[in-house]
N, C-alpha and C positions, 0 to 999 in steps of 0.2 A: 438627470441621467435618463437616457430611453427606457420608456416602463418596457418595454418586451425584454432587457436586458434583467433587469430587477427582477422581471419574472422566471427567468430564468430561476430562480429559486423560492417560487412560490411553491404553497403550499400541498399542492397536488401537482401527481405527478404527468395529468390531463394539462393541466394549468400551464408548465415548466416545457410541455412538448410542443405547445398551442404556441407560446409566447416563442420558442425555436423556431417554427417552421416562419413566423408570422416575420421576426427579424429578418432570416435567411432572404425571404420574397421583399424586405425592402433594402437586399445588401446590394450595396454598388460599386463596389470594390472587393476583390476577393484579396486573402492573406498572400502572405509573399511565400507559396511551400517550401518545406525544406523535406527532398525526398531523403536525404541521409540524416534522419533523426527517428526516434520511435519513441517510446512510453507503454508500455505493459503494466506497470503500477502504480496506478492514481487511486486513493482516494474518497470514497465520497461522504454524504452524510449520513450512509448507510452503515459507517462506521464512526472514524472524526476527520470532519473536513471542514471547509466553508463551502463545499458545493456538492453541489444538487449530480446525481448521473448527467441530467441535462448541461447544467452548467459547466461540469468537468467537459465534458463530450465539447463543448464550444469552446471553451479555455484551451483545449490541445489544438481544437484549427485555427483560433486568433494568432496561437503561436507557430503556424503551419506547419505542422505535424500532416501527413498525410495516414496517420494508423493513432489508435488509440486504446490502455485497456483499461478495463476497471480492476480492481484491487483491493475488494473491504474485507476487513476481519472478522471470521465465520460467518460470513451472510455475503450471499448470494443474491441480498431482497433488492440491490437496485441495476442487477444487470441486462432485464429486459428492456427500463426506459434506459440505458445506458446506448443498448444497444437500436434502438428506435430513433434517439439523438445522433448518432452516427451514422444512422440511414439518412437520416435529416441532411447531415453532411456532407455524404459522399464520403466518410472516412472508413477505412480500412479498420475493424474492432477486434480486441478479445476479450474475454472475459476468464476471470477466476477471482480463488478465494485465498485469504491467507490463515494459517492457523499458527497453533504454538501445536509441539506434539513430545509426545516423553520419548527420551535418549538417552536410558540411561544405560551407558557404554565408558562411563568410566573414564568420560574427559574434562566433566566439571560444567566449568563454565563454558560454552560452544557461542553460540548470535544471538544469546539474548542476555542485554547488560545486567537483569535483574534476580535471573535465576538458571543453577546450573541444571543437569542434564535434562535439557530440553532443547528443542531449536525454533527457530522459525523458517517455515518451509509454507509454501503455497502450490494449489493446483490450479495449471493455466491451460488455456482453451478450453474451457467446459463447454461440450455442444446443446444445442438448444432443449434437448427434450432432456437433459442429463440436470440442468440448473435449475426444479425445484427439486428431484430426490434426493440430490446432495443438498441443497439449503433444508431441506428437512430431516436429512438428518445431523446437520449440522444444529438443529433448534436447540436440544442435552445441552449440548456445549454452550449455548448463549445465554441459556438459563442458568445453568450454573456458574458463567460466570457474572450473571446480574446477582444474583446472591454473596458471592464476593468482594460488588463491588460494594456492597450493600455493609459489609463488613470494613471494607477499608474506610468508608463516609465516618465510621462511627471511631477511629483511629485519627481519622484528619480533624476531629472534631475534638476529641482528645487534647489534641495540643494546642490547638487554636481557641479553643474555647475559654482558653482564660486572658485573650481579649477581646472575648465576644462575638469571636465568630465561630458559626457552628454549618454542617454540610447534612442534608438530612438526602438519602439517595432517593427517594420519589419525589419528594419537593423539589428538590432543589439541581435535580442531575437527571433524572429519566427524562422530565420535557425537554432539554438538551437534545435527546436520540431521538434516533426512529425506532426505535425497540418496538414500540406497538406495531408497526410494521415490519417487524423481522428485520430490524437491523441490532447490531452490538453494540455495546455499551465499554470503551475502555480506559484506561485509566487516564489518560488526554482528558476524555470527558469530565471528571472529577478535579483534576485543575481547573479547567476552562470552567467548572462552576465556583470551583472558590478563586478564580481570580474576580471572576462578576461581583462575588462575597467585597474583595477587597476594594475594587473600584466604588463597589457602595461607598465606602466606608473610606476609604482616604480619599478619592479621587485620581488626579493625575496631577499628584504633587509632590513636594520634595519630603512630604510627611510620608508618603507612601515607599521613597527612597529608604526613608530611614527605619522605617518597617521592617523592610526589606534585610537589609544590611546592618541594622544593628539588633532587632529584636530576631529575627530569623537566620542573621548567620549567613548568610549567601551572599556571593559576587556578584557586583552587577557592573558590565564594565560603564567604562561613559557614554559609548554608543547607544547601551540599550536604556543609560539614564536617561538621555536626549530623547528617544522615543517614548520611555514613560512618562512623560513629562510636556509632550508634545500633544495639544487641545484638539490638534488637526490628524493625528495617526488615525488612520480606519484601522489600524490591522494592533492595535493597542493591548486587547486582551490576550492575543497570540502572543506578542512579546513579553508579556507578564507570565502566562504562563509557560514561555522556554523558561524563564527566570527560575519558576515554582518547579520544575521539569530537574532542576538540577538538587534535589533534595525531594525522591521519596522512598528510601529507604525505611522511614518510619511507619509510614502506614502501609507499604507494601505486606501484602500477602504473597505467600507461594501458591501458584495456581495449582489444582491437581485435579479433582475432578472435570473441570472444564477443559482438561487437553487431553485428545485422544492419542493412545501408542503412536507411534513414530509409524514401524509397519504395517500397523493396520489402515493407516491413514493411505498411507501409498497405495495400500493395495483398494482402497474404497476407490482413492483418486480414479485409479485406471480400471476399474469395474462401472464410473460412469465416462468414462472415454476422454477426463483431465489427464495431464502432463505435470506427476508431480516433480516439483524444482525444490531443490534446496536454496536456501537465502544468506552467500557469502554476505559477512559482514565485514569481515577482517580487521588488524591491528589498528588502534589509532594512536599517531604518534602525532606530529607534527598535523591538525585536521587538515586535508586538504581544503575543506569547504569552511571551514573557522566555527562551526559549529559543534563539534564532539569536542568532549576531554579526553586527554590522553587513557586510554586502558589495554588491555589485552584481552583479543578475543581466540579465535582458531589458529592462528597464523603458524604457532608454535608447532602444532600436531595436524595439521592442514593433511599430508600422505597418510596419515592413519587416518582421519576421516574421511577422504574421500574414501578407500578401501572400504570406510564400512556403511557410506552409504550408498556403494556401488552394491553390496551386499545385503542393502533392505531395500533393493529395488527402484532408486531415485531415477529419472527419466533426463533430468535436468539440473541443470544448475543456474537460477540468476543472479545477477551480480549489479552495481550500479557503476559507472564509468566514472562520474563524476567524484564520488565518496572515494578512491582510495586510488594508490598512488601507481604509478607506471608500474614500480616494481611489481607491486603486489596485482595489478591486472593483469602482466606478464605469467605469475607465476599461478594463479587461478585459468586463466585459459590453456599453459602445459596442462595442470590435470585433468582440465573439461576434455582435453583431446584423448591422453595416455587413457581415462575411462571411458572414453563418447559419450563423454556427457552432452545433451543438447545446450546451449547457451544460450537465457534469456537475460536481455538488457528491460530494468524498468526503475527509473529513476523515484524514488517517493516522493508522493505526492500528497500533503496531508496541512499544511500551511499556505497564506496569501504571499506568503513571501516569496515561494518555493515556486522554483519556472517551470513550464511542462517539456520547454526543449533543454536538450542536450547538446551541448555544443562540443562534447567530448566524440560525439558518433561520427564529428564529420574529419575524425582521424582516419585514415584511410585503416590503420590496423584495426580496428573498429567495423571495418564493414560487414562484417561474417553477422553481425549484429541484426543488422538492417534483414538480409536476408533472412535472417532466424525469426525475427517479426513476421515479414510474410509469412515463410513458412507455418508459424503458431495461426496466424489469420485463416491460410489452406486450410489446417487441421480443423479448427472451428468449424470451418463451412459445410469440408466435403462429409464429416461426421453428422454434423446436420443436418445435411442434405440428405445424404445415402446412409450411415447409421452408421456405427462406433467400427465397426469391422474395416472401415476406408482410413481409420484414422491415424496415422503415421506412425505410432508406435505399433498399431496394430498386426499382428500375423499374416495376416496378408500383406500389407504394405513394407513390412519387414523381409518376406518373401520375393516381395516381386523386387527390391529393391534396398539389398543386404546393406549397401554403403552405407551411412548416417548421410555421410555431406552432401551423397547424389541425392537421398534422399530429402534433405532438408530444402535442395536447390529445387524439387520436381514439385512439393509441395509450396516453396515461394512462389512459382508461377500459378499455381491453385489459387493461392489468395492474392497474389494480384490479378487476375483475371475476376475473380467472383468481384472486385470493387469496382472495376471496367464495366460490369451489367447492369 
């Protein structure tokens, strides 16, 4: 394989930008774009990925994305080389952060499978001079939740230890992260060490099947037998641990000190010039994409929560096209409109498996989407550029141009122009 490629996830992040520029100067064929796709949340190993900012940033143009954004939980720590790789590119970038935040309003269970009144919500387009005071103060939060994860190691450890396997979290799970470098630590990452645990330990054999499935209790369908099983899968420990992914209620903890209020969160977002979004997850019935179990999330009480977090201030709503069904992106974009909500598309990005395009955007009823990238791109830039007062939610920009959708459209040509220079 081309070492400039490999290096794409070396070690440093001089390293990762070196081995970008160096491939770009020997590409002789450019991707095939696709202007009607986007990605606003990828990602990286600033949080759990297999890639590097560099590497994501080259993984959305291989897939000819013409825009790209990063997306780590509570850390901010790889959006400079995220964005330095995009310059590389000639790609159109945003950046933001995702957190968990307290909700409690009395609907339970809301977008996050493991615990209720809480959500997951993120802040997008943080401008340039705004992404270290928010990652700093975002640090509380990642600290305490390295302390929890510190907690859970010793629960996975619990069960497992009486066939000798044990997860110790600075052994065996912080070199995993980049936490020494301001990145988070989630609970991804604590599977992804005790599946290493187990591949020690059984291999990629039909003894690890029955691990699996009879000592642990868990589905595995044939598909994913065939890949554990398979000498030649690179992407082997990913699929072990979606496996492990579907049982951790036992060592789950409830987060509580590591998530800040719900409102307070918003209102930090938009005191550093972010666009805080809410994160439709919606109902899963039948998966669209074969990988969720059936459950229930917001679907039920969808008009009462958008009312209230029209009412703590949301700026946004993202959503993913591919995750959930006509219906239910039908009846999520009526509410983004009846509140103006902005609407961001960003497909997750967090597995080798998992594609950086969307083939759902190139629905024509999808294109508002497109535009809305741009748009989030203008914001980024001209906040950057001229300071937070330019930036589309802004008083002024609210001023000079009360409509959302003139506005979202007047900002699209912002950022596609600023990728034109």
């Amino acid at each position: 394989m081309n070492s400039d490629f490999e290096n794409l996830n070396a070690c440093s992040k001089n390293e990762r930008l070196s081995a970008l520029q160096s491939l770009i100067n020997k590409e002789t064929e450019k991707p095939v774009f696709r202007d009607n796709d986007a990605n606003n949340h990828i990602h990286t190993i600033y949080s759990f990925s297999p890639y590097s900012p560099t590497k994501a940033a080259y993984m959305a143009y291989s897939a000819g994305l013409t825009s790209a954004g990063i997306m780590d939980h509570d850390s901010l720590s790889g959006a400079e080389e995220f964005k330095a790789a995009a310059k590389i590119l000639g790609l159109g970038y945003t950046c933001g952060v995702e957190v968990r935040a307290k909700f409690k309003k009395g609907f339970g269970k809301i977008n996050h499978p493991d615990q209720p009144d809480c959500v997951y919500m993120s802040a997008h387009g943080v401008p340039a001079q705004s992404i270290k005071p928010l990652n700093d103060y975002l640090a509380f939060y990642r600290k305490k939740r390295y302390e929890r994860d510190a907690k859970m190691c010793e629960l996975i450890t619990e069960k497992y230890g009486k066939f000798g396997i044990t997860l110790d979290f600075k052994k065996d799970v912080y070199p995993l992260s980049c936490a020494a470098e301001g990145g988070s630590i989630t609970e991804r990452h604590l599977l992804y060490a005790l599946s290493k645990k187990l591949a020690d330990r059984f291999g990629r054999t039909d003894e690890l099947l029955n691990f699996l499935t009879d000592d642990l209790k868990l589905s595995v369908s044939d598909k994913i037998k065939g890949y554990l099983t398979d000498d030649a899968n690179p992407h082997f420990l990913y699929d072990l641990l979606g496996v492990l992914k579907a049982d951790t209620k036992f060592f789950y903890i409830n987060a509580d000190e590591e998530m800040p209020d719900c409102a307070e969160f918003v209102k930090i977002a938009k005191s550093y010039g972010a666009i805080p979004a809410y994160a439709y997850l919606g109902d899963v019935g039948d998966s669209v994409t074969g990988d969720k179990k059936a459950q229930k999330f917001e679907d039920d009480f969808l008009p009462e929560l958008m009312e209230e977090l029209k009412k703590t201030g949301f700026l946004a709503v993202a959503y993913m096209p591919t995750r959930n069904t006509k219906a239910q992106l039908d009846r999520i974009i009526g509410f983004c409109r009846e509140y103006e909500f902005f609407q961001i598309s960003g497909e997750d990005v967090n597995s080798p498996r998992q594609k950086f395009a969307c083939a759902a955007l190139a629905n024509p009823e999808y294109s508002h989407l497109i535009t809305s990238t741009w748009a989030l791109i203008g914001h980024e830039a001209i906040s950057s550029e001229k300071g937070l007062d330019y930036g589309m939610f802004s008083g002024k920009s609210v001023k000079e141009t009360p409509d959302l959708y003139e506005r979202i459209k007047k900002f699209a040509e912002i950022g596609r122009n600023t990728v034109k220079k």
